[in-house]
KOLVEXVEX-467726 format. One line per field, with one value per residue (C-alpha): residue number from 1; residue in three letters; x negated, y negated, z negated. Coordinates in steps of 0.25 Angstrom, whole numbers, plus 5000, padded with zeros to 4 digits. Each point is the difference from the previous one (the first is absolute). Layout:
N
pos [NUM / ...]
code [ALA / ...]
u [X / ...]
v [Y / ...]
w [Z / ...]
***
This chain:
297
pos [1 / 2 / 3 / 4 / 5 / 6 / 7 / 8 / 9 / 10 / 11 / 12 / 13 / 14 / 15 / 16 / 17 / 18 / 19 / 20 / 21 / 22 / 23 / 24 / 25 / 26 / 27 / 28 / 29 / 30 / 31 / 32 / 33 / 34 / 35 / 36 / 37 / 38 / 39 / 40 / 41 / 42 / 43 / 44 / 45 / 46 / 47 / 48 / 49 / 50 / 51 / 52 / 53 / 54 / 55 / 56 / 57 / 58 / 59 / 60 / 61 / 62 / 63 / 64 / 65 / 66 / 67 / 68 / 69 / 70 / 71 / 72 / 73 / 74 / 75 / 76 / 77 / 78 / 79 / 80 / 81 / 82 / 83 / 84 / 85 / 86 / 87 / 88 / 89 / 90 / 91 / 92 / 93 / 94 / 95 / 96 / 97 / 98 / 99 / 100 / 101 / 102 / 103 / 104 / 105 / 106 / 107 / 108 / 109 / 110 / 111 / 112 / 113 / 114 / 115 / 116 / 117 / 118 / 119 / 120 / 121 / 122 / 123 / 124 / 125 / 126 / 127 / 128 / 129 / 130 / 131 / 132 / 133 / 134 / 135 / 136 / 137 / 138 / 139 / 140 / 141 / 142 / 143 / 144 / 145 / 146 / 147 / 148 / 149 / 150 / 151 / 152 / 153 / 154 / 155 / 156 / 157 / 158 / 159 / 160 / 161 / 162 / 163 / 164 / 165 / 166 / 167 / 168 / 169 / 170 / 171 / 172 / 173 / 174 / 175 / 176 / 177 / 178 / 179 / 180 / 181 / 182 / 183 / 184 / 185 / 186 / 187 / 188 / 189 / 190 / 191 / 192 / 193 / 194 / 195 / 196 / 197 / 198 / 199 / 200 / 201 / 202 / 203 / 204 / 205 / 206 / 207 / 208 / 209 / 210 / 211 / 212 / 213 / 214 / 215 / 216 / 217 / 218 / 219 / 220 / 221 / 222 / 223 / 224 / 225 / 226 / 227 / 228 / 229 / 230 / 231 / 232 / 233 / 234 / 235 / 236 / 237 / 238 / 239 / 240 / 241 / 242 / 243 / 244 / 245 / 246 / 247 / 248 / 249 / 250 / 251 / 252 / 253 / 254 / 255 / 256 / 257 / 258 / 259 / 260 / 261 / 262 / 263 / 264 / 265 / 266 / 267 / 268 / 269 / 270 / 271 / 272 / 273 / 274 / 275 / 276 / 277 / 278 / 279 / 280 / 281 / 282 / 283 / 284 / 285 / 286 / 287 / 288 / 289 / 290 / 291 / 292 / 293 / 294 / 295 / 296 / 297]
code [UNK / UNK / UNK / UNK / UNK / UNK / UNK / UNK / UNK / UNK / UNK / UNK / UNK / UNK / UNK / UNK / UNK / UNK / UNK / UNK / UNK / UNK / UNK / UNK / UNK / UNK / UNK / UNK / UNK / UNK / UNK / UNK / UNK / UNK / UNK / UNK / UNK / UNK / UNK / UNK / UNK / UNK / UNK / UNK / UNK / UNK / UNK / UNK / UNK / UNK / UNK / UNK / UNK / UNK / UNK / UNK / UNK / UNK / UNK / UNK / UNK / UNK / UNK / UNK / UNK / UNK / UNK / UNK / UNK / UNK / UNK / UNK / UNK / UNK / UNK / UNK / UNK / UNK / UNK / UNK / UNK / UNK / UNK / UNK / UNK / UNK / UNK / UNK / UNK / UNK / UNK / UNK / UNK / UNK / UNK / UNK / UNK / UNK / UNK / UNK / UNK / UNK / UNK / UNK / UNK / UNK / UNK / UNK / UNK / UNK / UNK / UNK / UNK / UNK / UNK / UNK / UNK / UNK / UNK / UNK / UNK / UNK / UNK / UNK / UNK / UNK / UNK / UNK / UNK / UNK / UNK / UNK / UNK / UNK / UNK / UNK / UNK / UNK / UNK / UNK / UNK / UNK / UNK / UNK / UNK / UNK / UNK / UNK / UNK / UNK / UNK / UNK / UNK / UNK / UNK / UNK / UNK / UNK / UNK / UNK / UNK / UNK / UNK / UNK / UNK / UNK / UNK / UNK / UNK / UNK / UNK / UNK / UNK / UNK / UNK / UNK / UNK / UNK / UNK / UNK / UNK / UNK / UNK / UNK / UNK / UNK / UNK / UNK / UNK / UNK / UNK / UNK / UNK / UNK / UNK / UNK / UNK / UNK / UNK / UNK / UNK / UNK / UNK / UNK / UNK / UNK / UNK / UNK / UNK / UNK / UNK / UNK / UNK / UNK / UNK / UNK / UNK / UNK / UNK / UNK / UNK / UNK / UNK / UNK / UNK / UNK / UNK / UNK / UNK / UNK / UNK / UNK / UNK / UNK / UNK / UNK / UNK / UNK / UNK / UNK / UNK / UNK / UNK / UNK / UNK / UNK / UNK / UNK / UNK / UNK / UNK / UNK / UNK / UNK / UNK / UNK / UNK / UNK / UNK / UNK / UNK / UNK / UNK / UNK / UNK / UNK / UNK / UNK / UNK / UNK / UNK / UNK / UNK / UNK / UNK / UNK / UNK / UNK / UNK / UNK / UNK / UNK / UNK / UNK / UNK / UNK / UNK / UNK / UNK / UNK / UNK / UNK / UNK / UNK / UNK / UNK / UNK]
u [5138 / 4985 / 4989 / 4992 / 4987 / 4989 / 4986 / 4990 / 4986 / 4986 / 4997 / 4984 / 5000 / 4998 / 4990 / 5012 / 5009 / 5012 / 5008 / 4998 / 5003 / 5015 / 5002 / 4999 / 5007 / 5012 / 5003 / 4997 / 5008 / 5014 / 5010 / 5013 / 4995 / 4994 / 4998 / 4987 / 4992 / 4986 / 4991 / 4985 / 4993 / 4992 / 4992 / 4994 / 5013 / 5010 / 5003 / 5004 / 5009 / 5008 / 5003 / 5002 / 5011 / 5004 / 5002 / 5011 / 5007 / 5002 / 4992 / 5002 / 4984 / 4985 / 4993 / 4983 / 4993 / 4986 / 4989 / 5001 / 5000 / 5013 / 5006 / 4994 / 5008 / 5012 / 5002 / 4997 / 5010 / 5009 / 4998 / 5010 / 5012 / 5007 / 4996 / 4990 / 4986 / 4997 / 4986 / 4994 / 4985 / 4990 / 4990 / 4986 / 5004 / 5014 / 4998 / 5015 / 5005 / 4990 / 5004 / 5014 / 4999 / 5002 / 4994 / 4992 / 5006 / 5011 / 5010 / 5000 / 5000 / 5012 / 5008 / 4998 / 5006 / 5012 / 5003 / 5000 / 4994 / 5000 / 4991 / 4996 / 4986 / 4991 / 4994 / 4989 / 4993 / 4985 / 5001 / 5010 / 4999 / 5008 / 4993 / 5008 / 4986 / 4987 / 4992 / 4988 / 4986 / 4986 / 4993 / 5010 / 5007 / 4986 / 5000 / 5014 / 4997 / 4988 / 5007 / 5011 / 4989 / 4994 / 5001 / 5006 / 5008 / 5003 / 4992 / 4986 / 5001 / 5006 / 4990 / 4988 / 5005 / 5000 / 4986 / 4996 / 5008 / 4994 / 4986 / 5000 / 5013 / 4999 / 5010 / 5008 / 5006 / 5013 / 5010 / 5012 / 5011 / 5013 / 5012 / 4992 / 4986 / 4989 / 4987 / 4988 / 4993 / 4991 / 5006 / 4996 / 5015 / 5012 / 5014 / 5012 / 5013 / 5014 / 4999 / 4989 / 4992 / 4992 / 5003 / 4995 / 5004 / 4987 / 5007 / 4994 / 5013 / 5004 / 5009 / 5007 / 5014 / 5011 / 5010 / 4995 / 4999 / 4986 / 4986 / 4988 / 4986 / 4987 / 4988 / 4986 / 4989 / 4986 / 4996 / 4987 / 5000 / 4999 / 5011 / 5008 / 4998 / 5012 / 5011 / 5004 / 5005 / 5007 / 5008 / 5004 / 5003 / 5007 / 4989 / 4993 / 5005 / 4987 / 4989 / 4992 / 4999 / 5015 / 5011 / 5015 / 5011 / 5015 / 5006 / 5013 / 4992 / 4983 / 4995 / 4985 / 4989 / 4986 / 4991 / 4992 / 4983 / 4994 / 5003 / 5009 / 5012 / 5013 / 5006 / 5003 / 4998 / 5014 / 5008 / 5015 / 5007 / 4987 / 5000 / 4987 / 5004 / 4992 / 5005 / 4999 / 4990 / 5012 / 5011 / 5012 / 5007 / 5012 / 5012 / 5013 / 5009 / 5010 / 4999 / 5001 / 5008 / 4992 / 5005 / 4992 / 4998]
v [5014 / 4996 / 5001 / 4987 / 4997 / 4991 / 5003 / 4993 / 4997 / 4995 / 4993 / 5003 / 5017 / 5006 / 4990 / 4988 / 5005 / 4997 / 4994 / 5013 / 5010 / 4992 / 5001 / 5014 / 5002 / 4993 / 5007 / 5013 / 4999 / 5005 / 4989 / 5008 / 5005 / 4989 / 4985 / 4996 / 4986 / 4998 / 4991 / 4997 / 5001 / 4984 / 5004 / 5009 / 5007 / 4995 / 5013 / 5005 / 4988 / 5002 / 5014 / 4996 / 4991 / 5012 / 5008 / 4989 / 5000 / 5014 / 5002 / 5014 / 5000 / 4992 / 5004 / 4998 / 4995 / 4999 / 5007 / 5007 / 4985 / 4997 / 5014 / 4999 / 4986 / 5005 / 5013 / 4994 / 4992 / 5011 / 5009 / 5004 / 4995 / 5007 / 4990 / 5010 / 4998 / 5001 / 5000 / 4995 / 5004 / 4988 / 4999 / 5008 / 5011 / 5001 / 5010 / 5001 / 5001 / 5011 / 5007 / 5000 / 5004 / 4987 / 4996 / 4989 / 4998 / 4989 / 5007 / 5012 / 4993 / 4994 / 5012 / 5006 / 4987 / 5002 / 5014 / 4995 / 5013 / 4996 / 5007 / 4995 / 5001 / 4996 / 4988 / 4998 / 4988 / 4997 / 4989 / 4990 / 5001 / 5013 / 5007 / 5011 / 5007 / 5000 / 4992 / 5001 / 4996 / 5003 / 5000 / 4998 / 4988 / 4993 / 5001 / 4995 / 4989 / 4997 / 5001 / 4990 / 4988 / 5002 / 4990 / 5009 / 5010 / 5016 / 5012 / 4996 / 4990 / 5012 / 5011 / 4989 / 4998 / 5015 / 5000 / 4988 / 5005 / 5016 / 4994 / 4992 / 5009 / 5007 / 5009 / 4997 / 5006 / 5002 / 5006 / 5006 / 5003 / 5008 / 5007 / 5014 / 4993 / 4992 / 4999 / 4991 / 5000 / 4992 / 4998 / 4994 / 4997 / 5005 / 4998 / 5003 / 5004 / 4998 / 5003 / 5008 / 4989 / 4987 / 4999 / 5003 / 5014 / 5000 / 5010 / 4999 / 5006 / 5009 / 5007 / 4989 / 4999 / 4988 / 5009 / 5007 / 4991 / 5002 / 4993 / 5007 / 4994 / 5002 / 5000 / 5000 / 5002 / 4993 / 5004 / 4998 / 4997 / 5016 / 5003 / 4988 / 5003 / 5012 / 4990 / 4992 / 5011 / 5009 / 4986 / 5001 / 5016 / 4998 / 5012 / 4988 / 5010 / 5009 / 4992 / 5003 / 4987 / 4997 / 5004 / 4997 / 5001 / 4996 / 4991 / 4991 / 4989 / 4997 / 4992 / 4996 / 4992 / 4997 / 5001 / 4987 / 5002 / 4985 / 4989 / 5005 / 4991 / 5007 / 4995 / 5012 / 5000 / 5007 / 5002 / 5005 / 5002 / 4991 / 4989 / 4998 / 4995 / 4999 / 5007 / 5005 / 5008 / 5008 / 5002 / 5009 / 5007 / 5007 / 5006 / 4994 / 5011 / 4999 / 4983 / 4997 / 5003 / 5000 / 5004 / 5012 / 5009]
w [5096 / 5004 / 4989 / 4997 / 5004 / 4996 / 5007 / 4993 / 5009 / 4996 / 5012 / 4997 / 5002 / 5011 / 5005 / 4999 / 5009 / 4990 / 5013 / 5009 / 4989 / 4997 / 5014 / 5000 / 4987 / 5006 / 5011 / 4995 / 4988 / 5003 / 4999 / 4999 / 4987 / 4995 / 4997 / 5000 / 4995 / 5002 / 4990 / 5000 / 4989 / 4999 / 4987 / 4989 / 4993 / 5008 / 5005 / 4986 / 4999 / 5013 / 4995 / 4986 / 5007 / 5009 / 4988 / 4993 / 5013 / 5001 / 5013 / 5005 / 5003 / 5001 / 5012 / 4996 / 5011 / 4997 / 4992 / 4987 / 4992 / 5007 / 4996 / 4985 / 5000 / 5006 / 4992 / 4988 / 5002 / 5004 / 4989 / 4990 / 5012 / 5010 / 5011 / 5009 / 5003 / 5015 / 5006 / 5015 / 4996 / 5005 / 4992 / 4999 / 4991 / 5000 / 4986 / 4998 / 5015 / 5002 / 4988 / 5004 / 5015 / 5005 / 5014 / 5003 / 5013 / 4997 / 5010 / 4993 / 4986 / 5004 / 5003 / 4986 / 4995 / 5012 / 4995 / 4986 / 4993 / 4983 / 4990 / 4984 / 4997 / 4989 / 4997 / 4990 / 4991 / 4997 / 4988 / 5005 / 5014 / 5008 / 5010 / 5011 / 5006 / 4990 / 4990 / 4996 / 4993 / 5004 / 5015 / 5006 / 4992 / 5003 / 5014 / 5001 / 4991 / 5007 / 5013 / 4994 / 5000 / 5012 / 5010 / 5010 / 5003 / 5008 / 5001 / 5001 / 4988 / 4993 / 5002 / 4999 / 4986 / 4999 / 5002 / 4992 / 4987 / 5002 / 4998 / 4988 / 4993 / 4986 / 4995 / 4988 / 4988 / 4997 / 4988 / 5007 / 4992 / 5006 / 4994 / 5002 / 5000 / 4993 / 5004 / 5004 / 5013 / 5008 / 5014 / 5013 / 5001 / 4996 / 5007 / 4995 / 5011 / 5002 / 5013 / 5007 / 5007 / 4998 / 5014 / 5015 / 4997 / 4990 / 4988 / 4988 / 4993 / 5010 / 4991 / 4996 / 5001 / 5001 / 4994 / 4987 / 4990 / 4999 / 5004 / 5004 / 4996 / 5007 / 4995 / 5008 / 4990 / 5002 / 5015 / 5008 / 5015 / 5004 / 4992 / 5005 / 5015 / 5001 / 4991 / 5012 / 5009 / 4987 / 4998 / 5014 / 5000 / 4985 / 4995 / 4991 / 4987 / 5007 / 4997 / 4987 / 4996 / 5000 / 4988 / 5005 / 4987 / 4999 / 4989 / 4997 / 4993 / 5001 / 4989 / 5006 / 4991 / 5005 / 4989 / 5000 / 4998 / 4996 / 5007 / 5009 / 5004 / 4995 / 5012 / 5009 / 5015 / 5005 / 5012 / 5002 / 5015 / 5004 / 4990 / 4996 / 4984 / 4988 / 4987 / 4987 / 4995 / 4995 / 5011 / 4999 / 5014 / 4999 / 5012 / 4998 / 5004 / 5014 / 4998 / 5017 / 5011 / 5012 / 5016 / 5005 / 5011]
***
């Protein structure tokens, strides 16, 4: 009996060659083993809804095709079901994908779908909204927020923003609460992980795992430019846990509080799987244990 499909594209990512990418997906996709149906996704969250649907139908699995917004959607609406998350990686960080040993070649994306490999990971929640790869507060939640209203997109937007938010940036402080933990610190940023990426293979939890129940949180502490310089390459190698300015600790739940000075606004510049958000000055993380079934190498 063939398992049913439904591949779900953003027709934006991968500079907007939704077309191309289902022609490949179709022909690759083995069709003895399967019965497959391809949707384009025509606006914010509706993704989510044509898994949501998928779910109710008892669709066998949801194939991702897109960047980490299209899975964030499509998972959340998969958790908790036994309908499986499948992922073709075409966006610019491709956290989850990477994390899970998933190609961006489209091909070979394809043919971990057609060997149909199923594991359950973890997923996790900051406030109300779920997350499957990080969130965070601090630098690097303004940069994304930052980078969120600019006029344009890609790479050089991206690191420009970099550039801009590193000049005129001040640390903040922070009361971080755990189930083995409570303390305050003041933070350039701090990143909590359910899996080990933000994305690019850039690991800022390199330890963390999809499988334990657990979330790793990183904090960098105040940095200046000499002591920056070695970070981006300890991302890339997953040795970020050697530089001195760095703590990296594991925890079921993270309750994080910026402690507000005068005047500041209480809203809380934020990020989770690349969603530039504001929040809370009080904002509470926590894993929720073996919650999707996703297709793996």
């Amino acid at each position: 009996m063939k398992r049913n499909l439904v591949c779900v594209i953003n027709p934006i990512a991968g500079n907007g060659n939704g077309e191309a990418v289902a022609e490949i997906v179709s022909s690759a996709i083995d069709r003895s083993l399967f019965d497959l149906r391809i949707v384009f996704t025509e606006h914010a969250g509706h993704a989510r809804e044509i898994a949501s649907e998928a779910v109710s139908q008892g669709v066998d699995a949801v194939v991702a095709v897109g960047g980490d917004g299209t899975v964030n959607e499509i998972a959340s609406a998969l958790s908790g079901s036994h309908t499986a998350l499948a992922i073709i990686p075409r966006g610019s960080g491709n956290g989850l994908a990477y994390h899970l040993g998933i190609p961006a070649d489209i091909r070979k994306a394809v043919e971990i779908i057609n060997r149909y490999k199923v594991e359950r990971i973890d997923s996790a929640t900051f406030n109300e909204h779920q997350f499957f790869c990080t969130c965070g507060v601090g630098y690097d939640a303004k940069v994304a927020m930052e980078y969120a209203r600019a006029k344009s997109r890609g790479l050089v937007t991206y690191v420009r923003k970099t550039i801009e938010v590193w000049g005129r940036y001040k640390p903040q402080t922070f009361h971080i609460t755990t189930e083995s933990f409570d303390f305050t610190v003041k933070a350039f940023l701090i990143t909590i992980g359910n899996a080990n990426q933000w994305g690019n293979n850039y690991h800022i939890t390199p330890n963390a795992s999809l499988r334990d129940g657990l979330l790793d949180l990183t904090i960098i502490h105040p940095i200046n430019l000499l002591q920056a310089i070695p970070i981006p390459v300890q991302l890339l190698d997953s040795h970020i846990y050697h530089h001195s300015k760095v703590d990296i600790m594991k925890a079921r739940q993270v309750r994080i509080e910026r402690i507000l000075e005068d005047g500041d606004d209480s809203r809380t510049e934020a990020h989770y799987d690349g969603e530039a958000i504001y929040a809370d000055s009080v904002m509470d993380i926590r894993c929720i244990p073996s919650n999707l079934d996703v297709l793996v190498p």
